[in-house]
N, C-alpha and C positions, 0 to 999 in steps of 0.2 A: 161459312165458319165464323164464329165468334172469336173476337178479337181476345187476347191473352190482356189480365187483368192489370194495369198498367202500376201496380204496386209489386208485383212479379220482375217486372222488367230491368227497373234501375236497380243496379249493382253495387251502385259507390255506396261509399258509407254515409247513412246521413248523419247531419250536423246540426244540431240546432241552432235554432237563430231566429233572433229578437231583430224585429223592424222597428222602429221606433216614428211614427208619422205612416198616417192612413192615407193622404192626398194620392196625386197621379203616383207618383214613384213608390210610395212607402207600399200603397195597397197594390198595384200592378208588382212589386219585387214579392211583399210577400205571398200572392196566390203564385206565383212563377216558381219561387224558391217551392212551394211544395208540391207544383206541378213536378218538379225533378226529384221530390222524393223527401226531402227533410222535413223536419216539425218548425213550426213557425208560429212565434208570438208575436201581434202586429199590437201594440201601443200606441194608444192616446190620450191625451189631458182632455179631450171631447168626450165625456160620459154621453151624452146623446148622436155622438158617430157611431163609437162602440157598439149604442146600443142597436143602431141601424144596421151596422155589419154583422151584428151576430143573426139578425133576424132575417139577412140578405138581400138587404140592399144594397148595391155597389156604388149609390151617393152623386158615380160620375158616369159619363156616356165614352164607354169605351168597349172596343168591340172583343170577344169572348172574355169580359172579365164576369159577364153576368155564371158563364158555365162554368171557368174554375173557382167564383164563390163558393157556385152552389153544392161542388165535388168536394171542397176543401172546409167549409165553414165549421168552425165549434169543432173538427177533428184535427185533420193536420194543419189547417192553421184557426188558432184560437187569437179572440179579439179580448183586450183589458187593456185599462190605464193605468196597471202597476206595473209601472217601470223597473221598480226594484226584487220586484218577482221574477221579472225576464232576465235584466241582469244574472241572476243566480242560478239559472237555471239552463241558459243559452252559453256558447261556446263563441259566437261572435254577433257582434250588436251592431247593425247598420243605422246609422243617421240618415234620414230622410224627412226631415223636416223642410220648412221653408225658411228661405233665405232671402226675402226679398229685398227692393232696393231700396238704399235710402234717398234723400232729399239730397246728396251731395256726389249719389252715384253708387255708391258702396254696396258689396252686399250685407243687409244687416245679418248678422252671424249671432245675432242677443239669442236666438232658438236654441242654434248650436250650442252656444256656449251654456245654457239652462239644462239639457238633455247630458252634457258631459259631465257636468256638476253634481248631478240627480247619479249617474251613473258610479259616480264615486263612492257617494254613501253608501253602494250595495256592491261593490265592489272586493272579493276576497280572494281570488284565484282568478289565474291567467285569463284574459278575453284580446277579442283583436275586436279593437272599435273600427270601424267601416264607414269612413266620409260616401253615402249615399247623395246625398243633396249637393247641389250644386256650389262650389265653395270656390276663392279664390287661392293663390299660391299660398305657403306657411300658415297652414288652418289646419293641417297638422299638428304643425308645433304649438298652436294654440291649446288644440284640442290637449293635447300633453300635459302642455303648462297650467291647465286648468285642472285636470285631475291629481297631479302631483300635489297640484294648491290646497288639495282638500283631501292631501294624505295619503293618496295612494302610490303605494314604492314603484318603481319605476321597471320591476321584472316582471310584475302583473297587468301589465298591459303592451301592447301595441297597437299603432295608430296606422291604417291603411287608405288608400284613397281609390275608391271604385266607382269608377262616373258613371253614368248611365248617358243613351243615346237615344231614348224613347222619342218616337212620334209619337201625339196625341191624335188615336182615333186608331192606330195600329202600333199600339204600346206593348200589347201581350206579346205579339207575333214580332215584334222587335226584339225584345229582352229575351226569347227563346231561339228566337233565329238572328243573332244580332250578326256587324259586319264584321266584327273585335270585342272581345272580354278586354277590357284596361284592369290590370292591377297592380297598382303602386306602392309598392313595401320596400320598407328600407330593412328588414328582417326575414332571414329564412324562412323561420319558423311560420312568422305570419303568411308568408306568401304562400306555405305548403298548403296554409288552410285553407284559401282564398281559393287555391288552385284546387282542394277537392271540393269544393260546394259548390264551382261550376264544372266539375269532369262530368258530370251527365252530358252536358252539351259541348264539351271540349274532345270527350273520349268518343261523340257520335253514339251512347247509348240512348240519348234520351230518341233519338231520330227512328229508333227502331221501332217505336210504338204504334200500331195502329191506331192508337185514339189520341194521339199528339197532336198540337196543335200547329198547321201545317205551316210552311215556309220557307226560304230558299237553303235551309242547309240541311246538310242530310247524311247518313253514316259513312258516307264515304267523303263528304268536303264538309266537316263539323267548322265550327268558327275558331278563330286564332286568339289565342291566350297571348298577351302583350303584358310580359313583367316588366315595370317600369320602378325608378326614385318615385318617391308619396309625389314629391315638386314635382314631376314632369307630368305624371298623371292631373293633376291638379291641373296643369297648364293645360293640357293635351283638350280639356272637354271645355272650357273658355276659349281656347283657339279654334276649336272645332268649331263653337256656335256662331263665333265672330267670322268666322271664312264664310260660313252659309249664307249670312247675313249680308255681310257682303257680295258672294255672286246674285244676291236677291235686288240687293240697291245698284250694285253695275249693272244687270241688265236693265231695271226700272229705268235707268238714266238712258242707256241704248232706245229704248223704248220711246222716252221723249225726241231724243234726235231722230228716231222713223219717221213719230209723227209732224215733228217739220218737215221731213225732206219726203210725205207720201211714200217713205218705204214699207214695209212689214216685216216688226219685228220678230213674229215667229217665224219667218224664213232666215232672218236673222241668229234666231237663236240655233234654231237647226244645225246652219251651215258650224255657228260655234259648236254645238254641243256633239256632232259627228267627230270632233279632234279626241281623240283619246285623253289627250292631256287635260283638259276641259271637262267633258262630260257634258250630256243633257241637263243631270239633277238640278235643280233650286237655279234656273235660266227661265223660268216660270213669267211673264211678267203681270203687275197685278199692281191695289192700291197701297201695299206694300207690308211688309213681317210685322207681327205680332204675337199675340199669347205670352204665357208664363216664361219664356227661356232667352229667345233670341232680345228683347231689348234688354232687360235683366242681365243678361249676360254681356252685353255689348256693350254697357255702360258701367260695369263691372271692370269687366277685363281695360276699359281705357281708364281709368280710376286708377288700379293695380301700376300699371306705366306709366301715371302721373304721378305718384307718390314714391316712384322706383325712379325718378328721373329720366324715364322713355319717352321718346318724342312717337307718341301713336296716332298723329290726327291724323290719319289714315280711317280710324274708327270713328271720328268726327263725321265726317264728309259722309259715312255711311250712315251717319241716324240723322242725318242731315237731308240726305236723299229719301230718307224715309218717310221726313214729316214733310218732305217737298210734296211725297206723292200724293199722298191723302187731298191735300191742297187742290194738288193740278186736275184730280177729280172732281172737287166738288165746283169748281171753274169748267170744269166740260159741261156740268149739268149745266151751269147758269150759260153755257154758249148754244148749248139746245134748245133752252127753255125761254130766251130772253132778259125775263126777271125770276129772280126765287118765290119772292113775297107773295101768299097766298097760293101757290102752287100745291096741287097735290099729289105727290108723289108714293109709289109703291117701291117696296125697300126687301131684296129679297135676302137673305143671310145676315146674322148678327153675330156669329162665334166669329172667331180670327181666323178659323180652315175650316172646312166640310168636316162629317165624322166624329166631330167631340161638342159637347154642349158648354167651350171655355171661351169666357167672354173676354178674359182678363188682354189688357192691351190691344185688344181685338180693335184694329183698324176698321170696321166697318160701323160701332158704336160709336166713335170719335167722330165719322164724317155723317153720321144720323144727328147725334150732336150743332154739328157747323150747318147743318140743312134745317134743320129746328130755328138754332137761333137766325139765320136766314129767313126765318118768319114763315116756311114751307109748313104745312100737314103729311104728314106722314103713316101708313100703313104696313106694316114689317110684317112678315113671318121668316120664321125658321124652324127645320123641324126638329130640333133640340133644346135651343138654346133660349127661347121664350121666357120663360121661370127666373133663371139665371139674370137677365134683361130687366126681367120688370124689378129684381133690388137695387137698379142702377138708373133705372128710366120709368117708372111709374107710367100706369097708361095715362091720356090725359092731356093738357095742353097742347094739343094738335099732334097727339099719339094716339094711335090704338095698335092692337095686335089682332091680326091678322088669323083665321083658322085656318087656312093655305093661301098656296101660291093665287092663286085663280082670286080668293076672297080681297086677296091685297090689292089686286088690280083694277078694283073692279071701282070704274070712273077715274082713275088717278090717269094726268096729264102726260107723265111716265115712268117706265120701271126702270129699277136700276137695280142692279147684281152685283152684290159683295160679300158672296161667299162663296167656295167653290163646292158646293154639295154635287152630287152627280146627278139628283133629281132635278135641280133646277137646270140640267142640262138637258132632259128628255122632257118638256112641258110639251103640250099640246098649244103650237105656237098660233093657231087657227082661232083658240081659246082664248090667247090671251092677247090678242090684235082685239076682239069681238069687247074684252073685258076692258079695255085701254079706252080714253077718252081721246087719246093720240096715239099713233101707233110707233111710241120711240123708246126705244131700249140703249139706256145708257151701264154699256157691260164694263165692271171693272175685274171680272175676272177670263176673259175673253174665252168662254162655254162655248158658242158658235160660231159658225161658218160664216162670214158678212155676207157670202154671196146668197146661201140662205137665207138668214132676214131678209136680203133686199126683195128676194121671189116670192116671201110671206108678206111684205107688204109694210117693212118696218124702215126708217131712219134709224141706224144702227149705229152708236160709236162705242169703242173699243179702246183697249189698251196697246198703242203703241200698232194701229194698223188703218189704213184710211178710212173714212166714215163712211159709210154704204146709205143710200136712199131708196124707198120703192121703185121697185123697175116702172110701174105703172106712170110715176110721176116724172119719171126720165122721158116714157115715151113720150106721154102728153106735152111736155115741153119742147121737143124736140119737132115735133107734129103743128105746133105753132111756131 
């Protein structure tokens, strides 16, 4: 039987609504907002994003956004950088720009505050502006104080604050199956709206569709709508990122104390992450957090408590363990290798996580970086994020890129693993001993089994678990 046409289905009323910012958030909210039924104007000041999105390219690596482009493009949602067209014509305006950091920690908000301003002059009837992006506490009131500044009364608008909780790499299937809707209104009114633009996934209709995009919530356990103050919502997705972040750099640090004491840290984390109270998630351990959100965020949110007078160096200590890790890394290499100088090494991952092609903060380009000027050769692949790479690292002075896994290896002294892709977890390990000039894998994001390497033949070190040597070379020594 063919499935029922999935413009049939949702019942709520839709609402238009202007995204303002095409990056991860603005383009993942707007194909999502009209996966659930509304009209959607997505804006940008990039006439040549524009012009890629209308033509269907999705610009980033992210998984089904290529399908609800290509369902949604030029109809229910339409791409232009007339801001003041969307204003007039949409019912609520989400802010999803970037907010990155400054030199002094901050989030710069100079976006925000350009998009509210622009907002203003086309401003004539009621809108609820929508903090999308990622913003610190009283960026609200900002947002407020800047429209009023350029005239606009004070009954014609209000100011909401909707965080978003996206993974990059399973950003769609987040924002439609998410764990929590956050909406932060300090008005009825506005909250009523907030509250129907997500009832498709509140009320469990969108879940009824056969051609939805799949994931843990579903008509009978739809996701929990959280009306919050703008302030607490505002706090809620800064303290969210800095908690993650945190159990990222606690266990990192567990991890170092295994590796003194020969214990292992994934048994470790185990035994942590079976307490309820705890949980498995983000006990992961690795060369440590990166991407657009969790340092951004963490250097944010401790910023925020220095100028509020909070003693948060608590947030210190975790981006403190963070740049430790990177370090304590590229010091495992040089304990494998002897010297760096002139080494050739194979380098497998460049994004920050498997699944998306975002280099930004990406811990693995930092420690390519530190091995470079360590005088090392190097051979990278990854299978997204290549492109991205070469605007930040040119091939060249003891760089090249790699056409795979296999092609990187091939004569380097050894490999090393800083990205958690699932493919570099199924390599043909037979292959890549054959393709090694040594057969040493220095794993920072610990893909296998030590006992395995050791039976393939490989001097195996890892994150936070004791080094493994070929069985072959145990026995021979042992035999003498």
């Amino acid at each position: 039987m063919e499935s029922e046409d999935h413009s049939l289905i949702i019942m709520s009323k839709p609402i238009p609504i202007a995204v303002v910012g095409s990056g991860y958030v603005g383009l993942v909210a707007a194909v999502c907002f009209a996966e659930m039924g509304h009209p959607v104007i997505c804006v940008d000041n990039d006439e040549r994003k524009v012009a890629a999105l209308r033509g269907g390219d999705t610009l980033i690596h992210e998984h089904y956004l290529p399908e609800l482009l290509g369902r949604y493009r030029n109809d229910r949602v339409r791409f232009t950088t007339d801001l003041g067209e969307a204003t007039r014509e949409c019912d609520a305006i989400f802010i999803a720009v970037g907010t990155p950091q400054s030199e002094t920690g901050d989030a710069d908000l100079s976006y925000v505050e350009a998009v509210a301003c622009e907002i203003a002059r086309s401003l004539t009837s009621y809108k609820v502006i929508v903090e999308k992006s990622t913003v610190p506490v009283y960026t609200n009131e900002w947002i407020s104080r800047a429209l009023e500044r350029n005239g606009v009364e004070r009954h014609l608008f209000d100011v909401v604050s909707n965080p978003e909780f996206l993974r990059e790499g399973t950003a769609v299937a987040d924002f439609l199956h998410p764990d929590r809707i956050v909406v932060g209104a300090d008005s009825e009114r506005a909250g009523a709206i907030l509250g129907d633009i997500y009832a498709p996934l509140t009320s469990g209709e969108y879940y009824q569709r056969a051609d939805g995009i799949p994931g843990m919530c579903s008509v009978s356990e739809p996701p929990p709508l959280l009306m919050t103050s703008t302030k607490s919502a505002e706090i809620i997705k800064h303290a969210s990122n800095a908690f993650l972040a945190l159990k990222i750099s606690f266990i990192n640090a567990v991890s170092n104390l295994c590796e003194a004491t020969n214990a292992n840290v994934e048994q470790v984390a185990r035994g942590m992450g079976l307490d309820s109270r705890i949980g498995p998630k983000f006990l992961r351990p690795g060369i440590g957090y990166g991407g657009s959100c969790f340092p951004k965020d963490v250097a944010a949110f401790r910023s925020v408590a220095d100028q509020l007078g909070i003693d948060f160096n608590l947030l210190s200590e975790v981006e403190k363990i963070n740049v430790q890790q990177k370090r304590r890394f590229v010091s495992k290499v040089r304990s494998a290798l002897w010297n760096l100088r002139g080494k050739r090494l194979a380098v497998l991952g460049l994004a920050f996580k498997g699944d998306t092609d975002d280099i930004r903060e990406s811990p693995a380009i930092e420690i390519v970086h530190m091995l470079l000027n360590e005088g090392c050769s190097i051979a990278a692949f990854d299978p997204a994020a290549i492109e991205r790479t070469r605007q930040v690292l040119p091939e060249g002075n003891n760089l090249r890129y790699a056409t795979d896994a296999y092609n990187a290896c091939a004569d380097a002294d050894a490999l090393l693993i800083l990205t958690d892709w699932t493919e570099f977890s199924e390599l043909d390990l037979r292959q890549i001993n054959q393709s090694l000039r040594y057969p040493i894998i220095i794993d920072g994001r610990n893909l296998y089994d030590p006992a395995v390497m050791s039976d393939h033949g490989f001097t195996y070190l890892s994150v936070g678990r004791p080094a493994v040597h070929p069985v072959r070379d145990l026995a021979a020594s042992s035999r003498a």
